[in-house]
N, C-alpha and C positions, 0 to 999 in steps of 0.2 A: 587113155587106153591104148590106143598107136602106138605111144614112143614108149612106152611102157612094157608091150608085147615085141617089140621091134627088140628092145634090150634083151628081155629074158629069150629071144629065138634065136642068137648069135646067127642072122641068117642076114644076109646083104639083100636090101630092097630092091624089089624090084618095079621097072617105071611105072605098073599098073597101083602097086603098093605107094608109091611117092605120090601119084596124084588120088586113090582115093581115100588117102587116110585126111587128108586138109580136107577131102571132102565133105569126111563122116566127122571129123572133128568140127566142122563150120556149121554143117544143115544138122547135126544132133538137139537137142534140147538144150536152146541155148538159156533156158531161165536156169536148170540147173547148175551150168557151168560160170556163170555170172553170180548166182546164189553163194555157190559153195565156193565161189574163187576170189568172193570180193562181197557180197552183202553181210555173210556173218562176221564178217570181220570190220566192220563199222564200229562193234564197242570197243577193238581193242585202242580207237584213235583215244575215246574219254578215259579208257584205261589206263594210256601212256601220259592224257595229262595230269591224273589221279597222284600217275607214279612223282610227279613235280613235290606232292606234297613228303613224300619222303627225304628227297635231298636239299628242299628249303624249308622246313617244316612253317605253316600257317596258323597265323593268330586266330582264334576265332573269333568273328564278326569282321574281321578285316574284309578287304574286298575280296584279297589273293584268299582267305579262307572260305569266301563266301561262292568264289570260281571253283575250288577244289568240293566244296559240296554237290556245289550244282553239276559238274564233269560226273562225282559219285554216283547221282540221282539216274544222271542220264545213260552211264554206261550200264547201270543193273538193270533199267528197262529195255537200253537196245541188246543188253545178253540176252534178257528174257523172252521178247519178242523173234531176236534171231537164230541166238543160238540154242535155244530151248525147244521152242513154240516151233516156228518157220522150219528150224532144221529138219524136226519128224516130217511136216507136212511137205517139203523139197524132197526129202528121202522117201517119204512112199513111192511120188510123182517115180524119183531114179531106180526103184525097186521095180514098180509095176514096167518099165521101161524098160529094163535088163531081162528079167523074167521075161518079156515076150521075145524079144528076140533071143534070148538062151532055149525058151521052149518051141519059139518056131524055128529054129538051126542057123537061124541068120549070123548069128555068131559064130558058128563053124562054118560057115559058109565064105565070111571075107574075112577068118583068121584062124585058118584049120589046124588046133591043138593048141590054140591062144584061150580057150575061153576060162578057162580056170582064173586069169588078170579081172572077168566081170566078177566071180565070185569071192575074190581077192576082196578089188574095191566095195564089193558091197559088205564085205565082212566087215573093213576099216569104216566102211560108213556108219555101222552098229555100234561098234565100240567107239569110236570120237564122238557119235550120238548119246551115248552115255556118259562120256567122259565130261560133255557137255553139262549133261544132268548134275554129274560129279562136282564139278565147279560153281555150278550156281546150289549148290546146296551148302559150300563152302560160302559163299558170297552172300546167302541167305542167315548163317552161324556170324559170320560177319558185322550183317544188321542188326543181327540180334543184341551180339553182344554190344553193340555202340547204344543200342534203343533202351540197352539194362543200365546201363553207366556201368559196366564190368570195366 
Protein backbone atom coordinates (compact mmCIF):
# COMPACT_ATOMS: atom_id res chain seq x y z
CA UNK A 1 0.00 0.00 0.00
CA UNK A 2 3.15 2.42 0.82
CA UNK A 3 5.11 1.96 -2.20
CA UNK A 4 2.24 1.73 -4.08
CA UNK A 5 0.54 5.16 -3.12
CA UNK A 6 4.28 6.67 -3.03
CA UNK A 7 4.32 5.84 -6.94
CA UNK A 8 0.92 6.75 -8.00
CA UNK A 9 1.65 10.50 -5.82
CA UNK A 10 4.82 11.67 -7.86
CA UNK A 11 5.39 13.24 -4.51
CA UNK A 12 9.11 13.04 -2.80
CA UNK A 13 8.86 11.40 0.83
CA UNK A 14 9.02 12.94 3.35
CA UNK A 15 11.21 11.77 6.77
CA UNK A 16 7.90 11.31 8.76
CA UNK A 17 6.53 9.17 5.44
CA UNK A 18 10.05 7.08 5.38
CA UNK A 19 9.78 5.93 8.74
CA UNK A 20 6.04 5.42 9.23
CA UNK A 21 5.29 3.62 6.19
CA UNK A 22 8.05 0.33 7.50
CA UNK A 23 5.97 1.06 10.34
CA UNK A 24 2.50 0.53 9.07
CA UNK A 25 3.85 -2.08 6.72
CA UNK A 26 5.58 -4.24 9.84
CA UNK A 27 2.78 -3.80 12.77
CA UNK A 28 -0.13 -4.32 9.85
CA UNK A 29 -1.68 -7.73 9.89
CA UNK A 30 0.93 -9.62 9.33
CA UNK A 31 -1.16 -13.21 8.79
CA UNK A 32 -2.43 -11.39 5.87
CA UNK A 33 0.55 -10.30 4.34
CA UNK A 34 2.32 -13.87 4.83
CA UNK A 35 -1.05 -15.40 3.62
CA UNK A 36 -1.42 -13.80 0.43
CA UNK A 37 2.49 -13.22 -0.05
CA UNK A 38 3.56 -16.76 0.34
CA UNK A 39 0.99 -19.43 1.89
CA UNK A 40 -1.27 -19.50 -1.40
CA UNK A 41 1.40 -20.14 -3.19
CA UNK A 42 2.56 -23.52 -1.78
CA UNK A 43 0.57 -25.56 -4.56
CA UNK A 44 2.28 -23.74 -7.14
CA UNK A 45 5.76 -25.84 -5.82
CA UNK A 46 3.53 -29.54 -6.63
CA UNK A 47 2.38 -27.68 -9.54
CA UNK A 48 5.87 -27.01 -10.91
CA UNK A 49 6.75 -30.61 -10.19
CA UNK A 50 3.42 -31.67 -12.02
CA UNK A 51 4.74 -29.59 -14.96
CA UNK A 52 8.09 -32.42 -14.90
CA UNK A 53 5.51 -34.84 -16.20
CA UNK A 54 5.07 -32.75 -19.44
CA UNK A 55 8.74 -32.59 -20.62
CA UNK A 56 9.61 -36.14 -19.44
CA UNK A 57 6.40 -37.71 -19.98
CA UNK A 58 5.77 -40.85 -16.99
CA UNK A 59 5.18 -44.37 -17.38
CA UNK A 60 2.42 -45.32 -15.22
CA UNK A 61 3.18 -47.41 -12.34
CA UNK A 62 6.70 -46.36 -12.64
CA UNK A 63 8.00 -44.67 -9.60
CA UNK A 64 8.67 -41.00 -11.56
CA UNK A 65 4.78 -41.71 -12.50
CA UNK A 66 3.79 -42.67 -9.20
CA UNK A 67 5.78 -38.96 -7.79
CA UNK A 68 3.85 -37.18 -10.57
CA UNK A 69 0.42 -38.55 -9.26
CA UNK A 70 1.15 -37.92 -5.88
CA UNK A 71 2.56 -33.98 -6.56
CA UNK A 72 -1.24 -34.04 -8.69
CA UNK A 73 -3.05 -35.24 -5.57
CA UNK A 74 -1.24 -32.86 -3.34
CA UNK A 75 -1.33 -29.74 -5.33
CA UNK A 76 -5.31 -29.78 -5.94
CA UNK A 77 -5.75 -30.18 -2.26
CA UNK A 78 -3.08 -27.38 -1.21
CA UNK A 79 -5.18 -25.21 -4.23
CA UNK A 80 -8.23 -25.98 -2.61
CA UNK A 81 -7.44 -25.49 0.93
CA UNK A 82 -5.37 -22.23 -0.05
CA UNK A 83 -6.32 -20.66 -2.79
CA UNK A 84 -10.13 -21.45 -2.74
CA UNK A 85 -11.17 -22.03 0.91
CA UNK A 86 -8.24 -19.89 2.99
CA UNK A 87 -8.22 -17.17 0.25
CA UNK A 88 -12.01 -15.92 1.07
CA UNK A 89 -11.58 -16.42 4.81
CA UNK A 90 -7.83 -14.28 4.63
CA UNK A 91 -9.84 -11.81 2.50
CA UNK A 92 -12.75 -11.16 4.80
CA UNK A 93 -10.03 -10.94 7.67
CA UNK A 94 -8.42 -7.86 4.80
CA UNK A 95 -11.82 -6.45 4.02
CA UNK A 96 -13.17 -6.03 7.35
CA UNK A 97 -9.51 -4.39 8.12
CA UNK A 98 -9.61 -1.90 5.29
CA UNK A 99 -13.23 -1.02 5.65
CA UNK A 100 -12.47 0.11 9.24
CA UNK A 101 -9.94 2.29 8.65
CA UNK A 102 -11.43 3.74 5.23
CA UNK A 103 -14.56 4.31 7.46
CA UNK A 104 -12.79 5.57 10.44
CA UNK A 105 -10.60 8.27 8.18
CA UNK A 106 -7.55 6.55 9.21
CA UNK A 107 -6.73 6.26 5.82
CA UNK A 108 -6.92 9.65 4.88
CA UNK A 109 -5.37 10.51 7.73
CA UNK A 110 -1.68 8.96 7.06
CA UNK A 111 -2.22 9.12 3.05
CA UNK A 112 -4.49 12.12 2.24
CA UNK A 113 -5.93 11.48 -1.41
CA UNK A 114 -4.20 7.87 -1.35
CA UNK A 115 -7.16 5.94 -0.36
CA UNK A 116 -8.60 5.01 -3.61
CA UNK A 117 -4.89 2.28 -3.63
CA UNK A 118 -7.24 0.45 -0.45
CA UNK A 119 -10.04 0.14 -2.88
CA UNK A 120 -7.83 -0.61 -5.66
CA UNK A 121 -6.45 -3.61 -3.80
CA UNK A 122 -9.49 -4.75 -2.52
CA UNK A 123 -10.96 -4.70 -5.86
CA UNK A 124 -7.94 -7.06 -7.15
CA UNK A 125 -8.40 -9.06 -4.15
CA UNK A 126 -12.29 -9.99 -5.56
CA UNK A 127 -11.35 -10.67 -8.81
CA UNK A 128 -7.95 -13.04 -8.22
CA UNK A 129 -10.48 -14.48 -5.61
CA UNK A 130 -12.51 -15.47 -8.33
CA UNK A 131 -10.09 -16.08 -10.77
CA UNK A 132 -8.95 -18.46 -8.05
CA UNK A 133 -12.42 -20.16 -8.25
CA UNK A 134 -11.87 -19.97 -12.04
CA UNK A 135 -9.01 -22.25 -11.90
CA UNK A 136 -9.86 -24.87 -9.55
CA UNK A 137 -12.98 -25.29 -11.63
CA UNK A 138 -10.74 -25.84 -14.62
CA UNK A 139 -8.57 -28.18 -12.27
CA UNK A 140 -11.79 -29.84 -11.20
CA UNK A 141 -12.98 -30.50 -15.47
CA UNK A 142 -9.42 -31.80 -15.37
CA UNK A 143 -10.21 -34.71 -12.84
CA UNK A 144 -12.99 -35.13 -14.28
CA UNK A 145 -12.03 -36.00 -17.39
CA UNK A 146 -8.71 -38.27 -16.27
CA UNK A 147 -11.64 -40.15 -13.70
CA UNK A 148 -13.90 -40.71 -17.27
CA UNK A 149 -10.77 -42.21 -19.09
CA UNK A 150 -11.83 -39.21 -21.88
Amino acid sequence: YCLLSFVLSHSFPTKIYLTRCPTIIFMSNISQKVYFGGCSEISSVFLVLCDLDVYFPSTPGSAFGTLIFACQVTFTFLFLFYRVIGWWKVSYHLWSDALYVLKGGQAELFRPGKSFILYLFLTLNVLLGFLQVYWFGLIVQKIVEVLSGA
